[in-house]
FILUM-125493 format. One record per residue: residue number from 1; residue in three letters; x, y negated, z of N, C-alpha, C, O, CB in turn. Coordinates in steps of 0.2 Angstrom, whole numbers, plus 5000, padded with zeros to 4 digits. Glycine has a CB too. Layout:
BEGIN
[NUM; "Ala"; [X; Y; Z]; [X; Y; Z]; [X; Y; Z]; [X; Y; Z]; [X; Y; Z]]
...
This chain:
BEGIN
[1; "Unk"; [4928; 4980; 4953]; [4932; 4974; 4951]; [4927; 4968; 4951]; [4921; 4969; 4951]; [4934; 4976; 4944]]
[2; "Unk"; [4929; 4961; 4951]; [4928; 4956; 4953]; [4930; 4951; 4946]; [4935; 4952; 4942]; [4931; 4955; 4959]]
[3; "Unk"; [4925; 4947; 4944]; [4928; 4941; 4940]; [4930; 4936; 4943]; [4927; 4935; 4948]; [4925; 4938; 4935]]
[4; "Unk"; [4935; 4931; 4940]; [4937; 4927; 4942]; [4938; 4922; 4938]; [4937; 4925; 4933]; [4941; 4928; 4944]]
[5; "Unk"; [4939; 4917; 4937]; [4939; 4910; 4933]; [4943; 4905; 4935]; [4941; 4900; 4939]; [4932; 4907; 4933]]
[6; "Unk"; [4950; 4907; 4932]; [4956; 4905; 4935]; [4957; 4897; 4931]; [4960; 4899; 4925]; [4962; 4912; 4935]]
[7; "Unk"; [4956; 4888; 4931]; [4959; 4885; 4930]; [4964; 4882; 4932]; [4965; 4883; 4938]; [4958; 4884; 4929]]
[8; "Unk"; [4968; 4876; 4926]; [4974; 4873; 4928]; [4977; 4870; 4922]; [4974; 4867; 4918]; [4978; 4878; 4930]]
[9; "Unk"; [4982; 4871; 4921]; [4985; 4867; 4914]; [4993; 4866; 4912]; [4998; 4864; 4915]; [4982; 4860; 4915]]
[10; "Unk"; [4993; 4867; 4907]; [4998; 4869; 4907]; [5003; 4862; 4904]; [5000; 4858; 4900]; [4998; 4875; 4902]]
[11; "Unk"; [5009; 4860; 4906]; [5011; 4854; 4905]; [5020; 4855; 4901]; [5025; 4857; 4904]; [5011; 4850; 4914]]
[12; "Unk"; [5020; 4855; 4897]; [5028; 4857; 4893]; [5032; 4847; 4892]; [5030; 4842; 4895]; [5025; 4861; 4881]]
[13; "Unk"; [5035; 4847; 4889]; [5037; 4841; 4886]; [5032; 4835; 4885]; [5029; 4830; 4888]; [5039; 4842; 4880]]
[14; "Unk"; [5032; 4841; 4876]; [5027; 4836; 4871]; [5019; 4839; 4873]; [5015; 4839; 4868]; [5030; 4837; 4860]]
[15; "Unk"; [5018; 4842; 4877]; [5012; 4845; 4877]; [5008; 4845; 4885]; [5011; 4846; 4891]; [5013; 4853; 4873]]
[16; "Unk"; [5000; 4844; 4885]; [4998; 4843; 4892]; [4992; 4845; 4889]; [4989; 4841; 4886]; [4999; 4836; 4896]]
[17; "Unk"; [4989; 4851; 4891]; [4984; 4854; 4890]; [4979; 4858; 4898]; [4982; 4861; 4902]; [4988; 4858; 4885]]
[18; "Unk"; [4971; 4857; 4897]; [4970; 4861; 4903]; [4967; 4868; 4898]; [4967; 4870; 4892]; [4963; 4858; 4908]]
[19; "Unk"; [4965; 4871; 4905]; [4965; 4878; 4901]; [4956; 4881; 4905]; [4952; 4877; 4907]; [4974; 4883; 4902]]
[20; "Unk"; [4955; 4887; 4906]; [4950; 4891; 4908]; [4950; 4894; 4907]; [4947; 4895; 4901]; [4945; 4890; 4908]]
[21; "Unk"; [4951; 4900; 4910]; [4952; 4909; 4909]; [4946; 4911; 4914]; [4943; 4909; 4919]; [4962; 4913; 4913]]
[22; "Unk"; [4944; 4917; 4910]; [4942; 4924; 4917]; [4943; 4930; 4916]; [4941; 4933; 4912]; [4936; 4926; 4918]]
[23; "Unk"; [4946; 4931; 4919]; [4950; 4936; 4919]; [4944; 4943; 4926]; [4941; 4941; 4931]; [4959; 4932; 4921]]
[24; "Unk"; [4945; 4949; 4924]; [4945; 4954; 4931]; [4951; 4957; 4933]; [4956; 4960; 4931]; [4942; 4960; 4929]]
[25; "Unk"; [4949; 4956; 4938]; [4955; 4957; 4947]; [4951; 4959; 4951]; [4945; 4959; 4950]; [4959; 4950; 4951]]
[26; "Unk"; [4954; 4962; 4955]; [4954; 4965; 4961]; [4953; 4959; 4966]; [4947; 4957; 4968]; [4961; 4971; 4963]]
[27; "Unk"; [4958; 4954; 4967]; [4962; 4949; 4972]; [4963; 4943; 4968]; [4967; 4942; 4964]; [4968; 4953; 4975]]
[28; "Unk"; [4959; 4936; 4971]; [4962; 4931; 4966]; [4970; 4931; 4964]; [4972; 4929; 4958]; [4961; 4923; 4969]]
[29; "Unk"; [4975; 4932; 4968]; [4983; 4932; 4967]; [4984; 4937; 4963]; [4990; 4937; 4960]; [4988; 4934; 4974]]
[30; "Unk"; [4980; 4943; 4960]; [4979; 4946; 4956]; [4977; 4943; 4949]; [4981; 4943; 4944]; [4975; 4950; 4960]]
[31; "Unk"; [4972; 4940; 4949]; [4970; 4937; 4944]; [4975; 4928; 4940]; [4975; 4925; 4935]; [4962; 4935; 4948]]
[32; "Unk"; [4978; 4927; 4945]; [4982; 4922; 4943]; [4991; 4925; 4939]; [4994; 4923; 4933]; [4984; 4917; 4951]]
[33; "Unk"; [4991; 4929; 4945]; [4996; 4933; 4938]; [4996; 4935; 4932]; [5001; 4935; 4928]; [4997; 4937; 4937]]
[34; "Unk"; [4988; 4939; 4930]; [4987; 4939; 4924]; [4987; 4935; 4920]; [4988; 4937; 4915]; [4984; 4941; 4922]]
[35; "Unk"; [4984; 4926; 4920]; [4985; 4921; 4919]; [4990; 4920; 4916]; [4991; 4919; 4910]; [4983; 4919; 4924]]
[36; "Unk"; [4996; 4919; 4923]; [5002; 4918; 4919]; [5005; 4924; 4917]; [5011; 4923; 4918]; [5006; 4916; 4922]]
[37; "Unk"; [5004; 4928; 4913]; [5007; 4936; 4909]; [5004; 4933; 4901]; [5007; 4933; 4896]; [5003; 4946; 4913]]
[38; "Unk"; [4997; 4932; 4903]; [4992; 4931; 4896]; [4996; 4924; 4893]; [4998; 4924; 4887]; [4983; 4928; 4898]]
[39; "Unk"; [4997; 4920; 4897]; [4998; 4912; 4895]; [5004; 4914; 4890]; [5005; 4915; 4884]; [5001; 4906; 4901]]
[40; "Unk"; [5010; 4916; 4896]; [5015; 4916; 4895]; [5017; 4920; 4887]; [5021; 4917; 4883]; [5018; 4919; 4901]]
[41; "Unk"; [5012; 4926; 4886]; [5016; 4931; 4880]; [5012; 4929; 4878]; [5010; 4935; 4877]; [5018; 4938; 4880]]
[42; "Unk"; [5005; 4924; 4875]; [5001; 4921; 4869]; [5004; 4915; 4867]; [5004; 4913; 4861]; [4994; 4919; 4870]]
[43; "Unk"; [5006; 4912; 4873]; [5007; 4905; 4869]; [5016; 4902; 4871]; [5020; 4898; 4869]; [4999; 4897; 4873]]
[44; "Unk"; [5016; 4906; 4873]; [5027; 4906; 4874]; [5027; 4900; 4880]; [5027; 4894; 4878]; [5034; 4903; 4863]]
[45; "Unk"; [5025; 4902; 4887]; [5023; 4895; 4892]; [5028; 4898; 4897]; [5026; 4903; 4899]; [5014; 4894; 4895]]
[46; "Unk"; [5033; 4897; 4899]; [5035; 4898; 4906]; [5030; 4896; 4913]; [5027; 4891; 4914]; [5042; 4895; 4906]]
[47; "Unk"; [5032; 4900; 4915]; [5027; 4898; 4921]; [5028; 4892; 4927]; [5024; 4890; 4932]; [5026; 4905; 4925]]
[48; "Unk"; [5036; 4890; 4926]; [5035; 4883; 4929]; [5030; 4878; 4925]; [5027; 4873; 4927]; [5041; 4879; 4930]]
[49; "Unk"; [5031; 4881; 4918]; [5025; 4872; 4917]; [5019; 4876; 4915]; [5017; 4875; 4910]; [5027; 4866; 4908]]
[50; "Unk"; [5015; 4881; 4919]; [5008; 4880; 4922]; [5005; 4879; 4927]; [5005; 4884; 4930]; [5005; 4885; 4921]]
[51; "Unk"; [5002; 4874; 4930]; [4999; 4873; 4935]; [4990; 4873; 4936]; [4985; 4870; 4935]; [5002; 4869; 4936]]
[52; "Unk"; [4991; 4880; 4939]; [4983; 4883; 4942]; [4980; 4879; 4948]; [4983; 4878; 4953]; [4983; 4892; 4945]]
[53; "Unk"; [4973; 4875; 4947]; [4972; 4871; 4951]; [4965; 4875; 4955]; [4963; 4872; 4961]; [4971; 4864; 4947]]
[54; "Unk"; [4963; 4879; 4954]; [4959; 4885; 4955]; [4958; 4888; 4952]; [4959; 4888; 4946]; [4953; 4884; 4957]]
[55; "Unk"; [4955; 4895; 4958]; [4954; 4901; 4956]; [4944; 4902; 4961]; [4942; 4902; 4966]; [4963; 4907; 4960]]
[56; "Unk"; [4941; 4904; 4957]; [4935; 4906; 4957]; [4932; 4912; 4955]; [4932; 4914; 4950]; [4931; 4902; 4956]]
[57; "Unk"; [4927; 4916; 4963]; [4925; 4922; 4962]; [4917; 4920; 4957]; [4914; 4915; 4958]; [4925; 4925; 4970]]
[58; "Unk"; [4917; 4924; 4953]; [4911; 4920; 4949]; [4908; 4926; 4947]; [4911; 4931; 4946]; [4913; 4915; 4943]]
[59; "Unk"; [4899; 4925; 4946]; [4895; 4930; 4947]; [4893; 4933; 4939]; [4894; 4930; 4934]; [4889; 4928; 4951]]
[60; "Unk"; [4891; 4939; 4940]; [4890; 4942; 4930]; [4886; 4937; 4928]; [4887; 4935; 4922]; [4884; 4951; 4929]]
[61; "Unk"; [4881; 4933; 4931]; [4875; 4927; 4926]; [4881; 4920; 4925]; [4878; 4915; 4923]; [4865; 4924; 4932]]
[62; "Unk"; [4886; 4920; 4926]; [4892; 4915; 4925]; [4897; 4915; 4920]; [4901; 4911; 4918]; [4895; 4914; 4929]]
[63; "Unk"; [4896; 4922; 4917]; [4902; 4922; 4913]; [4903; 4921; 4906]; [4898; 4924; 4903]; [4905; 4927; 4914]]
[64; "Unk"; [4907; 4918; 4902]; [4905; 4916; 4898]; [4907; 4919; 4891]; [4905; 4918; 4885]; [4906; 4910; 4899]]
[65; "Unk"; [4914; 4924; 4894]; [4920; 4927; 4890]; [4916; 4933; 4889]; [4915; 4937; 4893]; [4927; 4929; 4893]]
[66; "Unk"; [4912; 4933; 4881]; [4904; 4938; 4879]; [4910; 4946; 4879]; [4907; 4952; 4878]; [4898; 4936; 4868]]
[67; "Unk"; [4918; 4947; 4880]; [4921; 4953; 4881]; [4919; 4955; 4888]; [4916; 4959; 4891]; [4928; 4952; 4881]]
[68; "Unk"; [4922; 4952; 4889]; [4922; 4952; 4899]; [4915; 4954; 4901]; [4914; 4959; 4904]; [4925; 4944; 4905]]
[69; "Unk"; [4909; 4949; 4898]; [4903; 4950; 4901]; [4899; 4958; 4899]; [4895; 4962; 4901]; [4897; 4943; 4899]]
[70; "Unk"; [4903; 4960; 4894]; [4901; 4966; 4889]; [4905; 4971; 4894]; [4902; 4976; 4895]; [4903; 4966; 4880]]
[71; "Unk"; [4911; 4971; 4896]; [4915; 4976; 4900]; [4909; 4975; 4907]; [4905; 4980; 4907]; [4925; 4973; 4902]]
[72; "Unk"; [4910; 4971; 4911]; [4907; 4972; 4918]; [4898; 4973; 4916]; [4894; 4973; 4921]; [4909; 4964; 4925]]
[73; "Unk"; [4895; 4974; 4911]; [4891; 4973; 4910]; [4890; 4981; 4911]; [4887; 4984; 4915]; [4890; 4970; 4905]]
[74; "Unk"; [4893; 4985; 4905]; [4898; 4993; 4904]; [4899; 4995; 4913]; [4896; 4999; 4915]; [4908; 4991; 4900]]
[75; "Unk"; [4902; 4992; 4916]; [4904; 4995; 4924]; [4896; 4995; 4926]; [4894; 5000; 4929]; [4910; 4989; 4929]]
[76; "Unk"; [4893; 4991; 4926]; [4886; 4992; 4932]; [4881; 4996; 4932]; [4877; 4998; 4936]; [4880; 4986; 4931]]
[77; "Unk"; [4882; 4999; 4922]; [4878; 5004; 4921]; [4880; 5010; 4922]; [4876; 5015; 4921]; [4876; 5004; 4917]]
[78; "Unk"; [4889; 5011; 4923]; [4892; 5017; 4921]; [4890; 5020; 4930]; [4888; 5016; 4934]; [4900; 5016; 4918]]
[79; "Unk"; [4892; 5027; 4930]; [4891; 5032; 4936]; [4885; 5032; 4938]; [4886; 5031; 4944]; [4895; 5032; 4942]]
[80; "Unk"; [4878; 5032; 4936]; [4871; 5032; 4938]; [4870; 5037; 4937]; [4865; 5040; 4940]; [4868; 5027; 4936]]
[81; "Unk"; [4874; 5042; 4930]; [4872; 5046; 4930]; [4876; 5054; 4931]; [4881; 5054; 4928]; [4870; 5044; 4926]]
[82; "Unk"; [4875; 5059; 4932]; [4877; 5064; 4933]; [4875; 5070; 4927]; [4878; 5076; 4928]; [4875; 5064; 4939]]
């Protein structure tokens, strides 16, 4: 699995906000879906008013989500042993 660090921003009415996710995916079009699944069911966003302005493959010494860095942290060390 791969991290990714998908921004963009979300634009409603009364509201204009950016954002910065990282999310793990397989495939950035992978990683942007979850994006909009997370947005959408946390903060009630339809996904015409999010606009993702990049999506970046980004390395374990980049990440800043201490979940995610603790999950792929977990994958690096898992199956070494038998």
């Amino acid at each position: 699995m791969k991290v990714f660090r998908v921004t963009g921003e979300i634009r409603k009415p009364n509201l204009k906000t950016h954002f910065r996710k990282e999310v793990i995916a397989v495939k950035p079009e992978h990683a942007v879906e979850k994006v909009y699944t997370e947005l959408g069911s946390k903060h009630r966003v339809k996904r015409f008013h999010i606009k993702i302005t990049g999506v970046d493959e980004i390395s374990p010494q980049e990440i800043e989500d201490p979940l995610i860095r603790k999950m792929v942290a977990g994958e690096e060390g898992f199956g070494g042993k038998s």
